[in-house]
N, C-alpha and C positions, 0 to 999 in steps of 0.2 A: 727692349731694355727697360721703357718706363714701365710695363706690368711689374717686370720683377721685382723694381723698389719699392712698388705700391705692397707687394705680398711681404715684401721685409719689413716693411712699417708698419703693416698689418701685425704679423708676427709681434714686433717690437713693443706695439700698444699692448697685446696681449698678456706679454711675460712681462708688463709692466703690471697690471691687474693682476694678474695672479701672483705675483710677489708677496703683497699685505696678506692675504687669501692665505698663501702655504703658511705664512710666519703666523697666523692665527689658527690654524690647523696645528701646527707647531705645539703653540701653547696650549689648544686645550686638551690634545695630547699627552704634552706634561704635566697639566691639573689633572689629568684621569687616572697620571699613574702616581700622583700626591696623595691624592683622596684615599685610591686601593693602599696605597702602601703606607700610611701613616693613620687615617681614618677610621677604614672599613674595621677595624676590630669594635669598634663602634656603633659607627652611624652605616646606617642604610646609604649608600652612595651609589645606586643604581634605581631604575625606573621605579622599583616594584620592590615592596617586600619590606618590613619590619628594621629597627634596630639591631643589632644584637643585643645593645644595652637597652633598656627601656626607655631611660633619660635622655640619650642620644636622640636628638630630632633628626629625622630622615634628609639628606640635604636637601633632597626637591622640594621640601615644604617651606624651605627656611625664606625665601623670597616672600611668602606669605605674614613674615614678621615684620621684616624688613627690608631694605635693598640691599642686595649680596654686596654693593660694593663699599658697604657700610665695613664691612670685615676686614676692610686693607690697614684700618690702623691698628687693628687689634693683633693682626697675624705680623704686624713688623714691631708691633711692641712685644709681642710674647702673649699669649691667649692662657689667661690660669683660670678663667674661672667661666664656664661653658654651662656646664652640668654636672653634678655632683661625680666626683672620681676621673675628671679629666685632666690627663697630665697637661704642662705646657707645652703649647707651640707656636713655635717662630720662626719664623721664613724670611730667607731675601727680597730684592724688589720682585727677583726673578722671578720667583717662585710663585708668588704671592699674584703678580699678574696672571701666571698659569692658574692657581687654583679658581683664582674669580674667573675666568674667561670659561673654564671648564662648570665650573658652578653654575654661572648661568644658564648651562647648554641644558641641563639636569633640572632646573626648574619647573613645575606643574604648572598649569594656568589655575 
């Protein structure tokens, strides 16, 4: 009887750690389908590969400016001014978690 509760609390540790894990999975999930679907007519939002616009900075470079998590005020104030011919955008908290957590992942050293 005491194995079995030792393997249930075993268990119970686990799905405890892995909780924060899937909810950050989660997120950068939904920053990756922020990026593709608001972004990418843009900016390069993937490992490799150019703009489409020139002006557009590649997002993996942009850590290189500065720290991505610099962008959390600009994306809840509304983002008008990027690079020449960027519409605005603005995001919830929601959202706006996802894209930084996703942004990070996409960073170059």
């Amino acid at each position: 009887m005491r194995r079995g509760i030792g393997w249930l609390t075993a268990i119970g540790c686990l799905a405890t750690i892995a909780g924060p894990a899937r909810a950050e999975d989660a997120a950068v999930t939904e920053g990756r389908r922020i990026a593709h679907g608001a972004c990418s007519p843009c900016h390069a939002v993937g490992p490799t590969g150019a703009s489409p616009r020139a002006e557009a900075p590649p997002f993996r470079d942009l850590g290189h400016k500065y720290p991505v998590e610099n962008l959390e005020e600009a994306l809840a104030e509304g983002v008008v001014v990027g690079h020449p011919g960027m519409p605005e955008v603005k995001m919830n908290e929601r959202e706006i978690a996802a894209f930084v957590a996703w942004l990070k992942t996409v960073q170059m050293p």
